[in-house]
N, C-alpha and C positions, 0 to 999 in steps of 0.2 A: 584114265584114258579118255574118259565123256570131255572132261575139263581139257585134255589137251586137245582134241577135234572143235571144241565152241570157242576156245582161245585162237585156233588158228582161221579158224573160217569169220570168227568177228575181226578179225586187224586186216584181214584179207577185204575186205567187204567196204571197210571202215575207210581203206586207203583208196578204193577203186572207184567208190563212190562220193567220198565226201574231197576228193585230193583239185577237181575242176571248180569248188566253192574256195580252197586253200589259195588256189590262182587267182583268184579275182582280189583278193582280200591281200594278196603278197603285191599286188598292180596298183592296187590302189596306196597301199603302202610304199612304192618308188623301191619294191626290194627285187632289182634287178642286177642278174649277173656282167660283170664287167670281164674283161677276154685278155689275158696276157698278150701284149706286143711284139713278142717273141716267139708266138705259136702259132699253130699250121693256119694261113689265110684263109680257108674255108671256114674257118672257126669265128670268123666275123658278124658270119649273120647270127650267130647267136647272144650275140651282145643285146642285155636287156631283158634276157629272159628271165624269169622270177626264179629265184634262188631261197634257199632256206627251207626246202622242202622236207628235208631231214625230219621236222615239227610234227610234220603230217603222218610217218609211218612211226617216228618215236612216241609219238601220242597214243595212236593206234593201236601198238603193242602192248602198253602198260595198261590202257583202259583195257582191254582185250584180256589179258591176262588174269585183272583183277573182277572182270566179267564170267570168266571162266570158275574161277576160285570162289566165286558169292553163287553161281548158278547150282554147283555141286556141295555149296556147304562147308565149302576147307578153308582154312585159315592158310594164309599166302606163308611160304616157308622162309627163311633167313636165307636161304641161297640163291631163291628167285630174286627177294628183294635188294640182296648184293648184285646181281646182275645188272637189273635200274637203278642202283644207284652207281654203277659202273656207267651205264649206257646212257643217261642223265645228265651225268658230273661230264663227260668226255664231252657229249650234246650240246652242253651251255658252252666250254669253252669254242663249242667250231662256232657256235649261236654269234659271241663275243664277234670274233673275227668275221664272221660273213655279215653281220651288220655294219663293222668297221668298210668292210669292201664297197656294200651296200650304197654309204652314205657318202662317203668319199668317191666312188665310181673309180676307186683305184686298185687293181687283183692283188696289192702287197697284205692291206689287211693287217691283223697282228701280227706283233713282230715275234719271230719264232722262237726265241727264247721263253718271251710270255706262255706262248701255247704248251713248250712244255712245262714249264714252272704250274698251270691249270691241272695237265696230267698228272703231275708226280702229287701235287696236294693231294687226287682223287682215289689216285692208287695208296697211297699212305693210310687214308680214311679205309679205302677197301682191304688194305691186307688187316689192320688194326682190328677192326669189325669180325673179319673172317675169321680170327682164331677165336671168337667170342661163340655164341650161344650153340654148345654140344647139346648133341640129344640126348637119349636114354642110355648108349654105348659108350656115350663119353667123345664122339664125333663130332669136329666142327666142322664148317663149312670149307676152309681153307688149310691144308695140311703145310707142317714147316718142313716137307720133305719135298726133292726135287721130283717130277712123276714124267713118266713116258706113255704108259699106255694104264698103270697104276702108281702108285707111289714105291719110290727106289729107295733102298737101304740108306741112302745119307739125307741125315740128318740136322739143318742149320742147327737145332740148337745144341748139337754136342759142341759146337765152339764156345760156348755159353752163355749164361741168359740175355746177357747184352751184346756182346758183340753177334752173337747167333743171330736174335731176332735182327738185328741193324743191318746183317746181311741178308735174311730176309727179305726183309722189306725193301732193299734194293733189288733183290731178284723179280720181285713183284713191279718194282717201278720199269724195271729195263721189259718186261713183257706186253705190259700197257702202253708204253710209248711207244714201240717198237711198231705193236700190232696197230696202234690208232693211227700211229705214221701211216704205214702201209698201204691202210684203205683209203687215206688222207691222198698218196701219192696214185691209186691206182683211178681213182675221181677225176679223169680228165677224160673219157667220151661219153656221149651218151647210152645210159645202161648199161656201161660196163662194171662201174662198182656196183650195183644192187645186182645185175645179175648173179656176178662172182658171190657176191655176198650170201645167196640165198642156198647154192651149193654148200658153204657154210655148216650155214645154218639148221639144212639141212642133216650134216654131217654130226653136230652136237645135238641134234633131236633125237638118231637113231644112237649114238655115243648112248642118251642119259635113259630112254626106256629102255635101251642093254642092261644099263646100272641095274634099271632099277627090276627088271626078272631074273637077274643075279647079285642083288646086293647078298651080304654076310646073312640082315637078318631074316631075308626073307627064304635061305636056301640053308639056313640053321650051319653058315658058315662054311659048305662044302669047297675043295676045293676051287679057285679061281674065282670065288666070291667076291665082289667087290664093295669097300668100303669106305664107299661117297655117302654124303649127308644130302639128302630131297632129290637122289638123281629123278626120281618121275615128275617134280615139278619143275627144276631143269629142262625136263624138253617138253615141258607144256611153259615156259617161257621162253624156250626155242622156237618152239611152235608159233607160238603170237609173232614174233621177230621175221619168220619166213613170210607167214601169213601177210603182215604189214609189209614187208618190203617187195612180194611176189606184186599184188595189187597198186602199188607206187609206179612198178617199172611198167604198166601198163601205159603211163603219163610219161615214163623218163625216158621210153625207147626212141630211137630218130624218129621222125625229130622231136627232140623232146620238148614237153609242154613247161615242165618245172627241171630244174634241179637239186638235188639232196643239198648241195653246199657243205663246208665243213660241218655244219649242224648232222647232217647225214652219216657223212662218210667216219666222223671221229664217234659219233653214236654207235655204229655198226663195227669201228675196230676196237670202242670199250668195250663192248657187249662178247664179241668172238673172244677177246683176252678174257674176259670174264667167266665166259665156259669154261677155257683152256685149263684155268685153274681150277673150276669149281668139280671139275670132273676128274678132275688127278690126271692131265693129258697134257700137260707144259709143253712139253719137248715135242708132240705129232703135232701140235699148230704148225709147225715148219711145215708139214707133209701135208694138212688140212687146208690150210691157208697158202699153199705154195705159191699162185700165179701173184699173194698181194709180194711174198720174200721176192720176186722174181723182177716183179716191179721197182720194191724199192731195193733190189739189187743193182739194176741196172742204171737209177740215179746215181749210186754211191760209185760205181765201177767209171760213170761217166765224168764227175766229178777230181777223183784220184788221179785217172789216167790225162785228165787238162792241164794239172796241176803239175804230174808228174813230167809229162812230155810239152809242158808250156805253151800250149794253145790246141793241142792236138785232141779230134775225139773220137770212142769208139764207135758210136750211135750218129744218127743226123742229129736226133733229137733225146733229151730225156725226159720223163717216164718213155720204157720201151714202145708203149702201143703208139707215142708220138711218130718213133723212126719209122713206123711200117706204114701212117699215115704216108713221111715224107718219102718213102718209096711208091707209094704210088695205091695201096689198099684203098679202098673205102673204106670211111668210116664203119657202117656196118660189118661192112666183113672182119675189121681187125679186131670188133666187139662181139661177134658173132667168133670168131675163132681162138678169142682168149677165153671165153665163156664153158667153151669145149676144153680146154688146157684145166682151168677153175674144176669142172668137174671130176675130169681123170683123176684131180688132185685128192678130192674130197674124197671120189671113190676109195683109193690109195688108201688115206688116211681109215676109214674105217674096214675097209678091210685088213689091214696092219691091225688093229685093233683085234678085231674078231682072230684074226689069226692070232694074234696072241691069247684069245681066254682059250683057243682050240689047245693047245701047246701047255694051257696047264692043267687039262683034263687027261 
């Protein structure tokens, strides 16, 4: 508990403080953001702001974390350190691409197949890793079973040992890309993905200290026990994650001083996929994560229906929070009211939770 309170208040502290030296150091490095030509003309004056901010609360978190873990004495768990190297591995490739932007001054960047071909390596490393180091129980990090609120009766590998795992491991790549998409798409106003993000994060902090005052072995197995591997160090690398990204948005809100950049926004959606799994909770990221589904629903829905009806659209603009710019919101308000959406969701999702261990008492 100490360890996750000095994890979140050090990345907290870490981003709010040290993030206006990050800016001078990203200016003097020429790493500013460049403004798609196609999007809302208000969006001009922010051409040139320092971008790659991501650096600063991913930094944050991982010192933070490992600050926490040396302060109390514990040796950092296998499922923390699959988190960072989830949030890490996602991190470098937006790194990759927001430098490409950077230097060129051009918003295309890597080309989107690259960025996923980055993910799917990163997720392959992570699912590979995660069936590795069980503990005392014989538990590893990553279960080969599909999970909702715990892990569900089917089993990839009763298809058997190879074809099981190879759809495993695809189940893991479509979760990881999916969700890094997500927050990837939901990164176009300011503080709108760190906010969203921190409801989150939030949401798998209280998720994994549940785990962990009801894991198996700490309740000698009773019913609705649950059985996660490190859930308490789980949300003390939750913790660090809030903590850094809480302290960031103090710089990222309008007008914002930095931007996360892909380095940000794919750090923050390996990291949430990363929970999603580590917590046996696959399937409530829909519910937890809803405003990112929502987001990059309404790319997909806008995209389909152009294609379908040959020129036609159903938004002004895609990602959604563009159209309600081009109706007329302000900026804050339409990041201020998805913020409130983000939350409901998160609530949602953990109360779905809770109400499920209530149900098998």
């Amino acid at each position: 508990m100490i360890a996750l309170l000095i994890a979140g208040g050090f990345s907290l502290l870490y981003s709010l403080l040290l993030t206006p030296l990050f800016v001078r150091g990203f200016n003097r490095l020429r790493w500013g953001q460049p403004i798609r030509v196609d999007g809302p003309k208000e969006h001009e004056v922010k051409r040139g702001t320092p971008t790659m901010g991501g650096l600063i609360f991913l930094s944050g978190s991982v010192i933070a974390y490992f600050v926490g873990k040396l302060v109390m004495g514990e040796t950092p768990s296998p499922s923390a350190l699959l988190v960072i190297l989830m949030a890490v591995g996602a991190g470098l490739v937006g790194f990759v691409d927001d430098f490409m932007k950077a230097r060129l001054q051009n918003s295309a960047g890597l080309n989107g197949w690259a960025k996923i071909a980055g993910q799917v390596a990163i997720a392959v490393a992570f699912a590979l890793l995660g069936l590795r180091f069980a503990n005392e129980a014989g538990v590893t990090p990553i279960s080969t079973h599909i999970s909702v609120f715990r892990d569900l009766p089917f089993d990839f590998t009763v298809l058997g040992p190879i074809l099981g795992i190879g759809l495993f491991i695809i189940w893991i790549m479509v979760i990881v890309t999916a969700t890094t998409n997500a927050v990837n798409v939901t990164d176009g106003l300011d503080g709108l993905a760190a906010g969203s993000a921190i409801f989150a994060f939030g949401a798998y902090l209280v998720i994994g200290f549940w785990q962990s005052a009801q894991s198996c072995a700490a309740t000698a197995g009773e019913l609705g026990c649950y059985a996660t591997r490190d859930p308490m160090d789980l949300a003390v690398i939750a913790a660090a994650f809030l903590g850094g990204v809480a302290g960031f948005l103090w710089w990222n809100t309008n007008p914002a001083k930095v931007f996360m950049g892909d380095t940000g926004s794919m750090a923050i959606g390996g990291a949430i996929a990363a929970f999603a799994i580590l917590t046996r909770t696959e399937l409530l990221l829909l519910l937890v994560g809803g405003l990112f589904i929502i987001e990059t629903g309404s790319v997909i829905l806008q995209r389909l229906y152009f294609k379908v009806t040959k020129g036609r659209r159903i938004f002004l603009m895609s990602p959604i929070h563009h159209h309600f710019e081009l109706k007329g919101w302000a900026e804050v308000t339409v990041v201020v009211r998805f913020w409130i959406v983000a939350g409901l969701f998160a609530i949602a999702g953990v109360g779905a939770f809770y109400g499920e261990w209530l149900l098998q008492q």
